[in-house]
Every structure is written in C-alpha cells, then in structure tokens.
Rosetta silent file (secondary structure, phi, psi, omega in degrees, C-alpha in Angstrom):
SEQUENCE: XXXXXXXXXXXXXXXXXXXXXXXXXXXXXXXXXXXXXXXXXXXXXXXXXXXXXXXXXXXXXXXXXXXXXXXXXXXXXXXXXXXXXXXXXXXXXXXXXXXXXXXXXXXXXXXXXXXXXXXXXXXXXXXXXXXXXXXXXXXXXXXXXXXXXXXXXXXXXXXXXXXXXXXXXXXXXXXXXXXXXXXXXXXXXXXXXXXXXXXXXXXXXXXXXXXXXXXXXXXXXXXXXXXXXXXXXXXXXXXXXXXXXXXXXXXXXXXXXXXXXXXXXXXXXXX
SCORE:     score description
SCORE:     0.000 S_00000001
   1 L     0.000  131.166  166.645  -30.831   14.639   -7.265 S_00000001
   2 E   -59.086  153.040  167.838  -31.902   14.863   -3.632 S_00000001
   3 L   -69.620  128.936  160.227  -33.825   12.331   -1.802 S_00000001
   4 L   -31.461  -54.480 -167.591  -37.793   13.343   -1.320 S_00000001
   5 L   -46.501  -80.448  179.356  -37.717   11.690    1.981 S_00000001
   6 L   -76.033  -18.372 -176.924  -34.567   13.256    3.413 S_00000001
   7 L    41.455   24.561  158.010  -33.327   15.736    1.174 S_00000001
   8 L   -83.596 -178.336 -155.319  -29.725   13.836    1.422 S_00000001
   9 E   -91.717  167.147  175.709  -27.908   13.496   -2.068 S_00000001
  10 E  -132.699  167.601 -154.810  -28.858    9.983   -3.710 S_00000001
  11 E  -130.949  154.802 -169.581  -26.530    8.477   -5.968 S_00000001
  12 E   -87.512  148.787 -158.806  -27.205    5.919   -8.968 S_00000001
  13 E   -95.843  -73.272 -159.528  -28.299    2.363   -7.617 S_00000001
  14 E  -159.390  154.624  163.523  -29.047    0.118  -11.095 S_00000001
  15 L  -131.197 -119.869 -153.123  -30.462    0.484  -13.981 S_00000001
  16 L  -174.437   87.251  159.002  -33.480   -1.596  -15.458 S_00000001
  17 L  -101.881  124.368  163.681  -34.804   -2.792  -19.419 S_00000001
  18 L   -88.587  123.998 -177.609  -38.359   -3.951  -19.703 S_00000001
  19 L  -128.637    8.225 -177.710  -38.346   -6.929  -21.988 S_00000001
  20 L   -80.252  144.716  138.323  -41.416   -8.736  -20.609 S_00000001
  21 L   -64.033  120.147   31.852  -44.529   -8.259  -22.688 S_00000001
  22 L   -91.265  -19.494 -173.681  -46.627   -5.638  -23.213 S_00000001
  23 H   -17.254  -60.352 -152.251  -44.062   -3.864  -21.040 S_00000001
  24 H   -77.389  -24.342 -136.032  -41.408   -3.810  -23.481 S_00000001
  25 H  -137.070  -52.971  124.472  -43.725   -2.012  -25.699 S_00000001
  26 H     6.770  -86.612 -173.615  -44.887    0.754  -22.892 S_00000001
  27 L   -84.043   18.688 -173.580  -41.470    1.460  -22.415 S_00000001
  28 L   -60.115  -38.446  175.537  -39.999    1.587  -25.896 S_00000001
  29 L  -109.460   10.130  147.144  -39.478    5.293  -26.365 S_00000001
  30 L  -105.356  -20.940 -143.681  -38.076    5.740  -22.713 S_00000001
  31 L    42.069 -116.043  177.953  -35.985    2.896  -22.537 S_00000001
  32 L   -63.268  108.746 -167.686  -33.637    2.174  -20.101 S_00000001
  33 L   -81.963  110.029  168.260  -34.683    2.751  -16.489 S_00000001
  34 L   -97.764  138.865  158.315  -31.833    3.910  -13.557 S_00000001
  35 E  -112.777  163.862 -157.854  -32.550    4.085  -10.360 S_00000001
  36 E  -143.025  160.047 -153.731  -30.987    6.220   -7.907 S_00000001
  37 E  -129.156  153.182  178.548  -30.681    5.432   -3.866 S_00000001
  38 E   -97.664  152.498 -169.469  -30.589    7.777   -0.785 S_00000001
  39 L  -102.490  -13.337  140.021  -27.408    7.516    0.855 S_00000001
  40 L   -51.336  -71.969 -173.562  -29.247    8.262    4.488 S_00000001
  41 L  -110.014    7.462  171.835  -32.469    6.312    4.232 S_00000001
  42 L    99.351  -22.794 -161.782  -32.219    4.307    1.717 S_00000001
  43 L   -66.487  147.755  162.879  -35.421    5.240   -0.695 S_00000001
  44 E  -115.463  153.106  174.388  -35.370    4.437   -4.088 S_00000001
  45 E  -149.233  160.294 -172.357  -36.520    5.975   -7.359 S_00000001
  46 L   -86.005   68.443  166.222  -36.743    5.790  -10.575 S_00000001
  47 H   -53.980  -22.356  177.672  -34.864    8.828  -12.373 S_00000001
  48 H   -78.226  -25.212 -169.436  -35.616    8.486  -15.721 S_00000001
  49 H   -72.602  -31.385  167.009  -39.510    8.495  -14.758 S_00000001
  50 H   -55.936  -65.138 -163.150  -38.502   11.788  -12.902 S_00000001
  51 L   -71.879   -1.903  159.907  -37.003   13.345  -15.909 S_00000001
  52 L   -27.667  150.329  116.498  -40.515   12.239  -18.142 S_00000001
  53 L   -71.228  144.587 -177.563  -42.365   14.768  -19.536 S_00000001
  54 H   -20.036  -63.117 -166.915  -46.011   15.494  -17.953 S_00000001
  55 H   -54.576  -70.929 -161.446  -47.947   13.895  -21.467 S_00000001
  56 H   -36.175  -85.970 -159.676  -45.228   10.895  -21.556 S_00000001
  57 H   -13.598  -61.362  156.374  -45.701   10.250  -17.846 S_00000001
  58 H   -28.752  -85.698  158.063  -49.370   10.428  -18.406 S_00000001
  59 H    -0.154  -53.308 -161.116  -49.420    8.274  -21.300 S_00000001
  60 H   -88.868  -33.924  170.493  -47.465    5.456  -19.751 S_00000001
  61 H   -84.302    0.025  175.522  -50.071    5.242  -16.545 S_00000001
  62 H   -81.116  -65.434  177.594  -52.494    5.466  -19.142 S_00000001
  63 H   -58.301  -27.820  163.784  -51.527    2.242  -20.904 S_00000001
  64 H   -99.685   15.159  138.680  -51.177   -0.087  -17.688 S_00000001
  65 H   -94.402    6.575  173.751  -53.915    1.167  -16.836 S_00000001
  66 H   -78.564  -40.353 -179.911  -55.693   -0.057  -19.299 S_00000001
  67 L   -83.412  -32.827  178.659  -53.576   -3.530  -19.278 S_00000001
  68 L   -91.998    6.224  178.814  -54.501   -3.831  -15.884 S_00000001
  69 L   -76.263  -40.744 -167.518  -58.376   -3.432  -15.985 S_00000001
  70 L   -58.986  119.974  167.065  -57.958   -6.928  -18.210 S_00000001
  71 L   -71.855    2.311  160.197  -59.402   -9.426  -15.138 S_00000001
  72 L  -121.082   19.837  139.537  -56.690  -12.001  -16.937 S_00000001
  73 L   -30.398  132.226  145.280  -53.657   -9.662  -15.680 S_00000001
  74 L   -89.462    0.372  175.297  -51.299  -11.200  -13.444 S_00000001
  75 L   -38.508  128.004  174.944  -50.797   -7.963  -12.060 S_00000001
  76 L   -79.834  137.213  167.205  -51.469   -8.692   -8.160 S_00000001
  77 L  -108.271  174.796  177.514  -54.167   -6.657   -6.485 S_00000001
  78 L   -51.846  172.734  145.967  -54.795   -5.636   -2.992 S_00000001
  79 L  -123.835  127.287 -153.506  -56.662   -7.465   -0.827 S_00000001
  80 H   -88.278   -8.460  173.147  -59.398   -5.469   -0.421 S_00000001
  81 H   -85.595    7.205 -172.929  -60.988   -8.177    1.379 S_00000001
  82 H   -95.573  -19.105 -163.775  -58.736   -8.315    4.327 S_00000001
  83 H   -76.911  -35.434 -152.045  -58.649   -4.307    4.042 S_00000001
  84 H   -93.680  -59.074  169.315  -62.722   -4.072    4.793 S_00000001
  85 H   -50.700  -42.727 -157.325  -62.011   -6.308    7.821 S_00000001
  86 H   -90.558   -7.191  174.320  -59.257   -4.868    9.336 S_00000001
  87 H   -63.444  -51.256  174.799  -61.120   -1.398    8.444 S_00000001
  88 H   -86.068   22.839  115.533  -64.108   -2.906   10.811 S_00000001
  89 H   -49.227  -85.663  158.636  -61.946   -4.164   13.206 S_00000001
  90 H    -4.399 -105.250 -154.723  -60.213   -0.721   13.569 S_00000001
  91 H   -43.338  -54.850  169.846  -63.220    0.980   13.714 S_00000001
  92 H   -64.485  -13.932  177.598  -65.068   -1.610   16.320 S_00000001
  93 H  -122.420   30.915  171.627  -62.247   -1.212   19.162 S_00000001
  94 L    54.329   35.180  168.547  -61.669    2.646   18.568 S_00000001
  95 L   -70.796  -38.691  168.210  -58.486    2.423   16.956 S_00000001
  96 L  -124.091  155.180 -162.168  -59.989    4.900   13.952 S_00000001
  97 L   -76.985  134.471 -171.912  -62.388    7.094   14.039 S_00000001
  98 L   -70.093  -18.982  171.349  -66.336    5.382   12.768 S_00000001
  99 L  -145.410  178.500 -162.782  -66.627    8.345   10.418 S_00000001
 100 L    58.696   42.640  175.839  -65.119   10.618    8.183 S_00000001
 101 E   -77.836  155.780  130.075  -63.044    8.292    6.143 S_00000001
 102 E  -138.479  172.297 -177.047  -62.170    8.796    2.783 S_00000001
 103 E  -111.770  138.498  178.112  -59.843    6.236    0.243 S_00000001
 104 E  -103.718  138.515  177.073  -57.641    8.194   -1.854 S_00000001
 105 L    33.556   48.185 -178.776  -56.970    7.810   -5.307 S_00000001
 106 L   -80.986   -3.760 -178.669  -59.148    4.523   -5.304 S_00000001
 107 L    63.576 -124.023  177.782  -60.397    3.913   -9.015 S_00000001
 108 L   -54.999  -36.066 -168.431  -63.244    1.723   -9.211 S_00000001
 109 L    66.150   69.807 -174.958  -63.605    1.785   -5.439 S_00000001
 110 H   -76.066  -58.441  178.704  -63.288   -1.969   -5.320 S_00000001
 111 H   -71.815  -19.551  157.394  -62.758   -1.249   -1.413 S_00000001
 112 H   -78.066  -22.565  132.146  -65.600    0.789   -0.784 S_00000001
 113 H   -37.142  -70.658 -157.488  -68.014   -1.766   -1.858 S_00000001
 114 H   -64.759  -28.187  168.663  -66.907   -4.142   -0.211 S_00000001
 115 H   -81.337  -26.584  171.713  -67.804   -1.854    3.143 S_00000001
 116 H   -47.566  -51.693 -151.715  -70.896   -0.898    1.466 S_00000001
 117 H   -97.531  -31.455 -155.112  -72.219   -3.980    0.929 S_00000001
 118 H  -104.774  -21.040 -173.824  -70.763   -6.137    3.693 S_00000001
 119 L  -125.260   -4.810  178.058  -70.138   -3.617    6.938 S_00000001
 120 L    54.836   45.877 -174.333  -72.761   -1.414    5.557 S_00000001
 121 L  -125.420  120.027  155.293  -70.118    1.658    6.345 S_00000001
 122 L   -57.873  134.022  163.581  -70.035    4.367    3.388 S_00000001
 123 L  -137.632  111.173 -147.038  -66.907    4.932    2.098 S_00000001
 124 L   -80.879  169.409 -169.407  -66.428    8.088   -0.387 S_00000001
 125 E  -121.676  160.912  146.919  -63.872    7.839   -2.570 S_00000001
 126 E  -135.282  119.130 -176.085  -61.212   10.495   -4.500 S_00000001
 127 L  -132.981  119.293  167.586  -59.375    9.712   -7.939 S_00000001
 128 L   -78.805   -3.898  163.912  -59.122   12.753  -10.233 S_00000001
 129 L  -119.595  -18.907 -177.728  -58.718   10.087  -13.373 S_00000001
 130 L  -131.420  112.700  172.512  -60.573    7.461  -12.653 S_00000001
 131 L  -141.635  172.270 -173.497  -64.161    6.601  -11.312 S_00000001
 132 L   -96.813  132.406 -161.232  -66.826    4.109  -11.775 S_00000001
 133 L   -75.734   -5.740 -165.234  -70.112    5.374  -13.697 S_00000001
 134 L  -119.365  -18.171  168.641  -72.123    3.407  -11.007 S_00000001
 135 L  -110.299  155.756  175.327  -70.918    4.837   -7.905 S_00000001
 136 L   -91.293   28.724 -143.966  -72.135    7.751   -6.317 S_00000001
 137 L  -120.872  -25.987 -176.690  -69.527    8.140   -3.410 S_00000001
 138 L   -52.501  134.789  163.799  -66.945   10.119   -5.406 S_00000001
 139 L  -101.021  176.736  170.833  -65.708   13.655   -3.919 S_00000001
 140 L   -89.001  -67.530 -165.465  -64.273   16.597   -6.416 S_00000001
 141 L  -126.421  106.355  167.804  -62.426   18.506   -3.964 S_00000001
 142 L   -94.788  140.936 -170.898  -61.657   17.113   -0.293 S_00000001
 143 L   -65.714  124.050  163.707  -60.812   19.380    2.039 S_00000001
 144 L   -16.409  131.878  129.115  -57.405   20.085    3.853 S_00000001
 145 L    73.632   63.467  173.947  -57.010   18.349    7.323 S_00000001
 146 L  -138.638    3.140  174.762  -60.912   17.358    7.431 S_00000001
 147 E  -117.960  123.325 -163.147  -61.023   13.424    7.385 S_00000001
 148 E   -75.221  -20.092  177.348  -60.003   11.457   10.526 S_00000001
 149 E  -114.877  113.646 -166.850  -59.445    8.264    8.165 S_00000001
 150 E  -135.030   98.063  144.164  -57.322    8.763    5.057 S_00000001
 151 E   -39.975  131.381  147.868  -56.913    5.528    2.846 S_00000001
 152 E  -162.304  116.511  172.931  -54.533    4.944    0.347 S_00000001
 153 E   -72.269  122.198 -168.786  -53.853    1.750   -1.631 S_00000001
 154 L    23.423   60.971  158.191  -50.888    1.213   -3.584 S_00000001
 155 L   -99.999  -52.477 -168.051  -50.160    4.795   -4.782 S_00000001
 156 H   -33.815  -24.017 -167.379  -46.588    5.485   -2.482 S_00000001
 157 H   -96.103  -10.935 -176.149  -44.855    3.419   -5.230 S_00000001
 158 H  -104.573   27.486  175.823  -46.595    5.509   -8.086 S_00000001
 159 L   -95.006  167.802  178.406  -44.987    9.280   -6.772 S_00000001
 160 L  -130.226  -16.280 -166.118  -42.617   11.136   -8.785 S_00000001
 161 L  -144.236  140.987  178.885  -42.409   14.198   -6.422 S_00000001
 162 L   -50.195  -41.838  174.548  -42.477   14.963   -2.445 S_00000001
 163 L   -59.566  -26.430 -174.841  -45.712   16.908   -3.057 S_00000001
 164 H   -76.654  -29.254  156.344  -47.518   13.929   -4.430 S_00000001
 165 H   -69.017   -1.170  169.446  -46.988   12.196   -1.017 S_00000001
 166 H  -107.659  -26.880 -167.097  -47.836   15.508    0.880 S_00000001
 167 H   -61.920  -62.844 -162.134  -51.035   15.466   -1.282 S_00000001
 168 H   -59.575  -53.255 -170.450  -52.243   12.347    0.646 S_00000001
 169 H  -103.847   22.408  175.299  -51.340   13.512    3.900 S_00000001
 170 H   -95.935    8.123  179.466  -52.544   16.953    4.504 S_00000001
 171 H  -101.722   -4.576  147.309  -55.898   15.934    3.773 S_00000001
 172 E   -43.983  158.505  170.734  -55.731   13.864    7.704 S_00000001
 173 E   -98.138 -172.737 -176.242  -57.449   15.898   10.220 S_00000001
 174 E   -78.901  -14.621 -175.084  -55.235   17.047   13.281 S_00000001
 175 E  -104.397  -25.292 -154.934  -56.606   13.683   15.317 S_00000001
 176 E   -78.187 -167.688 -175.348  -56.897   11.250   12.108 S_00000001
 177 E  -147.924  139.929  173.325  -54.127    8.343   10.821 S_00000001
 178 E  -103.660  134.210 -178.117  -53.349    7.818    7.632 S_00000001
 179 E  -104.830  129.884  168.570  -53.580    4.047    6.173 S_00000001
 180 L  -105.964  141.807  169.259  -51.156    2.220    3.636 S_00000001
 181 E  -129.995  120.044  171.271  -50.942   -0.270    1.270 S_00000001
 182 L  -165.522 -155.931  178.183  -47.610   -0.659   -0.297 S_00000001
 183 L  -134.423  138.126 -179.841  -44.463   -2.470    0.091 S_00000001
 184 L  -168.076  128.348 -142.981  -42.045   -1.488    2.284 S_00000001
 185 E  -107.524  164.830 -178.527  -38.814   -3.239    2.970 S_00000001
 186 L  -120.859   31.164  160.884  -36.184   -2.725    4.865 S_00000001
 187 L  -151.182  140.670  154.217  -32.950   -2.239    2.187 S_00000001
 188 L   -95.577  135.126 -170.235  -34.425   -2.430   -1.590 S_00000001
 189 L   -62.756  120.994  142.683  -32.592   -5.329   -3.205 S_00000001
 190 L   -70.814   93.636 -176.389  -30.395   -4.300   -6.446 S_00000001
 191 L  -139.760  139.357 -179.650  -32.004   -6.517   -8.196 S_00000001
 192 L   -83.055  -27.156 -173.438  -33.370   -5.213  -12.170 S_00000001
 193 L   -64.471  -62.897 -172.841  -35.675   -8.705  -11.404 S_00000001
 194 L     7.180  133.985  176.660  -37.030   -7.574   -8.068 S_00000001
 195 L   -55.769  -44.176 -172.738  -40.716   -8.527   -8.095 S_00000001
 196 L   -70.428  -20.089  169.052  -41.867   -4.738   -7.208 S_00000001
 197 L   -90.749 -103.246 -169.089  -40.275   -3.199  -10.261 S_00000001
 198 L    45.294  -64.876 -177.058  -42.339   -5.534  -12.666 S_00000001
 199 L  -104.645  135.772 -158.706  -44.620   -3.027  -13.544 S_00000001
 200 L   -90.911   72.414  140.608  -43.034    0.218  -14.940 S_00000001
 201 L  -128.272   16.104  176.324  -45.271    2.971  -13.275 S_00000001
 202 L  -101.367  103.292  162.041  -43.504    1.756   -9.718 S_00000001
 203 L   -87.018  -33.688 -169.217  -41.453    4.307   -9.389 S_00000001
 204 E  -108.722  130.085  163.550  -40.765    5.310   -5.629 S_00000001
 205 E   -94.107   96.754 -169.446  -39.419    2.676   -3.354 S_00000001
 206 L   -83.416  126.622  174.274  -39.833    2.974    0.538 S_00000001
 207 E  -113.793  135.713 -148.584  -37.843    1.982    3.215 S_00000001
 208 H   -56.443  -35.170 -168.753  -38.595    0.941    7.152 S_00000001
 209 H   -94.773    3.764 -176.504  -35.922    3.925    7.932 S_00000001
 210 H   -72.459  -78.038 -175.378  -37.493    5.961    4.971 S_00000001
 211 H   -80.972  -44.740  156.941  -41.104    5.776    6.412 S_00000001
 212 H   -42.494  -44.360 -170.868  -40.067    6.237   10.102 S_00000001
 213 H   -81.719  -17.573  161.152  -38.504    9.605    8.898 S_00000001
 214 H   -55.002  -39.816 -171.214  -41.645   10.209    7.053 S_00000001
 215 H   -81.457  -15.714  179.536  -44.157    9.772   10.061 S_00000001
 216 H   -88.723  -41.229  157.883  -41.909   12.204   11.955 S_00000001
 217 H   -43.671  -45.102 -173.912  -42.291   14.864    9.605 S_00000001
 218 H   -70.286  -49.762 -165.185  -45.887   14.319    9.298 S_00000001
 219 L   106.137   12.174  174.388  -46.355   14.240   13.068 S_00000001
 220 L   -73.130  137.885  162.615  -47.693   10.235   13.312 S_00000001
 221 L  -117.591    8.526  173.210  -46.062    8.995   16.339 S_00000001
 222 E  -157.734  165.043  175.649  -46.889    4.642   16.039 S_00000001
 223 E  -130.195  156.597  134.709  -47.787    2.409   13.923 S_00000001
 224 L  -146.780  117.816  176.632  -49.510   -0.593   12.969 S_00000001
 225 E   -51.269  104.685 -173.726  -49.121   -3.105   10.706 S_00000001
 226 E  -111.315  107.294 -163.388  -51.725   -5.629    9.935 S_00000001
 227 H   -83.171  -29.304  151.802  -50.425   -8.466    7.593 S_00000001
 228 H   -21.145  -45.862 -164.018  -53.419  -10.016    6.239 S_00000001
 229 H  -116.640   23.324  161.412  -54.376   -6.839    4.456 S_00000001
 230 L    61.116   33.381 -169.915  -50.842   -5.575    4.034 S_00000001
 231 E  -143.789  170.082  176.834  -51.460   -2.173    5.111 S_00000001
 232 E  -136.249  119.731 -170.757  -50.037    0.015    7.910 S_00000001
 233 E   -85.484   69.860  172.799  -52.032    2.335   10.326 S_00000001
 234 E   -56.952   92.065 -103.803  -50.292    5.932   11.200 S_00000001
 235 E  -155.493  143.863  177.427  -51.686    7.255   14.631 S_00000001
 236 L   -81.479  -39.140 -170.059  -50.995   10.457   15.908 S_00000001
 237 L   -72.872  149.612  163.458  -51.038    8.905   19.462 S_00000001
 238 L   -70.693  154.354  176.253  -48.127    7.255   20.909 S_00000001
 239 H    -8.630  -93.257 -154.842  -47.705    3.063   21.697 S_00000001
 240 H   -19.655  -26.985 -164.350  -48.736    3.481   24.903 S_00000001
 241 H  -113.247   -5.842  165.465  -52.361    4.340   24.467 S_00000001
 242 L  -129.379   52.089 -169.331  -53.309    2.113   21.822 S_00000001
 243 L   -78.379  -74.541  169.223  -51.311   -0.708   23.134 S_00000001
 244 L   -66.471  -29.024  172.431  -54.037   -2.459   24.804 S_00000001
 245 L   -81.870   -6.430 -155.502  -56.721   -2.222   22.234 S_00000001
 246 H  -119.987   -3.317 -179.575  -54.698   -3.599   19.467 S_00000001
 247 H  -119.236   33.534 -130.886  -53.997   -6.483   21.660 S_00000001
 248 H  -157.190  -89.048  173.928  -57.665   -6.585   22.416 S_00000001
 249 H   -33.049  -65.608 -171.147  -58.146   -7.455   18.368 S_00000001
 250 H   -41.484  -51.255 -175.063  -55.693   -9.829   18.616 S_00000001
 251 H   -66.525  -62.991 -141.585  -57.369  -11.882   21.986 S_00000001
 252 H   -75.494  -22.062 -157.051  -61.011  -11.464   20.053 S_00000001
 253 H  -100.930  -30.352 -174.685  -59.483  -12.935   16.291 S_00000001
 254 L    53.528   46.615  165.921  -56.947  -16.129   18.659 S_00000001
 255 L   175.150  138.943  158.711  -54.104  -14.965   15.829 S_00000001
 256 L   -50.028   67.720  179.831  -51.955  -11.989   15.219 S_00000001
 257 L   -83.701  -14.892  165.907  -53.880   -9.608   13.093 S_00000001
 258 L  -120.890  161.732  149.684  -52.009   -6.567   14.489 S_00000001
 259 L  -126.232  144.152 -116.739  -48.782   -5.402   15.469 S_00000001
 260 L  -172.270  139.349  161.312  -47.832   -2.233   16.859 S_00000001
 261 E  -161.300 -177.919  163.191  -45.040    0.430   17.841 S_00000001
 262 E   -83.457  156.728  166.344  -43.725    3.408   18.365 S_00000001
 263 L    95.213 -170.715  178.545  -41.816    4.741   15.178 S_00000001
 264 L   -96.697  142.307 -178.474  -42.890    3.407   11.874 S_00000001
 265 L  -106.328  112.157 -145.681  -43.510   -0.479   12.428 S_00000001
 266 L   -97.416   62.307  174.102  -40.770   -2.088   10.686 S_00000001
 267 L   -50.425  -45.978  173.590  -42.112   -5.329    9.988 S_00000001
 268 L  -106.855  113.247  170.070  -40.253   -6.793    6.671 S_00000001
 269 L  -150.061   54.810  158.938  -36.626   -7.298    6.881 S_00000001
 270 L  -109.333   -9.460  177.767  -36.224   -9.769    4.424 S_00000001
 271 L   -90.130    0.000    0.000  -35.542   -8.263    1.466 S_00000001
C-alpha cells in the first residue's frame, strides 16, 4: 500500500497485540496490529485498521470512546489550558486572524469553553459524532475555504485515509493557518511499547519530513510550534514576516513560548 503523505510504496514496519486492559478486549476480534512505514518520509500506519470494515472501525472508536469519557482514564488529554492561551496570544499580536475560527472535530468542546469563559472569544465547534447537549456553538455543515482559524486536536493520529486529512484542511480560507495537536516525531520508534500506540484508534503516525511534505502540498509555507500547548501553527506566509511578532510573544511572556520556521518546524528529534 502507498503512503497517504507521499504516495511512495511503504513496506511492513512491526506488528502490535493489545494485552493491556480493556484494550485487549476492544481488539479481540481484530487482533494483531502491523504497521507499515513509508520508505520516503517515514509515516506510519496501521494496516490492519485500514483493511477494517466501516461498522468494525466505527465500533472500535465507539468503545474508547466511551472508556475515555471515564474522568479516572489515564488516557492523557490535551492541554486545553495552554491551547486557550497560546490561542489569545496568537490572536493579540496578529499572528491569527481575531475571528472566524472554528475547532474541528472537538467533542465536548472542552477548548471552546475555556475561551468562552476566560478570553470571552466564541469558539464554534464541528464533530459529526459527538457534541455536548449544553452547548450551542456547534456547526452542521462548515463551509469550504471560509475560516481563517482551523483547529484540530488530536485527530491526525485517528485518519485511515488521505481524504480524512484533506477534510480538515480545505475548510482554511485562502489567508487562514491551520492548528495542530498531535505528536510528531522525527523517525517513529519500532517499538510495539511506544507510548503513542497505547490506545488502539492511533492509527496514522507523522513525521517532521512527513508534515513538511504535507504543508507543501497544502500551500502553508512556516510554522510554529508552541510547546506548552503542544500544538503547531501552519501560516500561509513565509518566516520572514512573522518573524518578529513571534519573538514579540516571546519578549512579553521572558520564556520561549514560540518557535518558528520556514518548512514544517521540526521540533522533536528524540524519538
């Protein structure tokens, strides 16, 4: 099977059994997982999750998501509270645009509270399975290339197909950046342990030469990374012009809340 990224051939990596509990119990009538590696950039995936049927697939994101709603999970979550700062940060030195955000595939909208209530910024949300009976913020259908601010928290690791990652970013406007929260390393370890396979809906693995060839495709030309909230900032604009403002955050905070490049900003090279 071709790579999403790259469309070079990928080749088998490892393979995987979940024996942790409830896991083990999840995956009992798929079994074994292999993963298979791009011989160009490096991406990883899950093939057997590929080869699912629609219901299973369903089914299986059904059940952690259900295990992970339990508030005595060890499942890690973002942190949406470093996200709502560095959102108003962003936003106060014109790195992103002050309106027309929305957070993709957000659930509860755990981060769009937290702007509600604390930066007093709306932030609508879209999840076509999941929303909270108490907010009012959800859209149905968002519109192609119409939001200048496109959120999206841990999903990149939940795709099975190049369209579900196309989903996210044709809904940018022709000016906007797209925001990430994931993990992205820059070789994924063969390791069946690896922390990031732990929960078996992480399927897609991303890699700093992975997500460089992504942002070129897309048409992002820099990045930035902000490690408190784990996320990465895709800018249509080159270094050069948001250079000074991101070092601007930096002077007003007296600590390195941003980083910055041309390219994809290739931050983790430790795994």
């Amino acid at each position: 099977m071709d790579c999403m990224i790259c469309d070079r051939p990928s080749g088998y990596y490892f393979s995987k059994r979940y024996t942790e509990a409830p896991f083990d119990d999840f995956m009992r009538d798929i079994g074994d997982v292999d993963y298979c590696r791009c011989e160009h950039c490096g991406f990883v995936f899950s093939q057997t999750h590929s080869n699912l049927a629609p219901l299973q697939w369903e089914r299986l994101n059904e059940q952690f998501h259900h295990y992970n709603e339990d508030p005595a999970s060890p499942i890690n979550q973002p942190p949406y509270a470093e996200q709502a700062m560095m959102l108003a940060l962003l936003r106060g030195h014109g790195l992103i645009a002050a309106e027309g955000m929305l957070d993709y595939a957000a659930g509860y909208g755990s981060l769009s509270r937290l702007m509600a209530r604390y930066f007093q910024v709306p932030l609508p949300i879209y999840d076509p399975y999941v929303q909270a009976p108490d907010l009012d913020c959800y859209v149905t259908q968002p519109l192609p290339g119409s939001y200048r601010t496109v959120i999206n928290s841990a999903m990149f690791e939940h795709v099975l197909t190049r369209a579900d990652l196309d989903r996210v970013h044709e809904l940018v406007a022709p000016d906007g950046c797209l925001i990430l929260h994931t993990v992205v390393c820059e070789n994924v370890p063969k390791d069946s342990e690896w922390f990031y396979l732990r929960p078996p809906v992480h399927v897609a693995f991303h890699t700093n030469k992975s997500m460089n060839i992504l942002m070129q495709q897309w048409g992002y030309r820099s990045s930035i990374y902000c490690p408190p909230s784990k996320c990465w900032v895709l800018l249509r604009q080159p270094w050069a012009e948001v250079e000074a403002k991101v070092a601007a955050v930096n002077r007003e905070l007296q600590s390195t809340w941003l980083v910055g490049k041309d390219g994809f900003m290739d931050y983790w090279k430790g795994f």
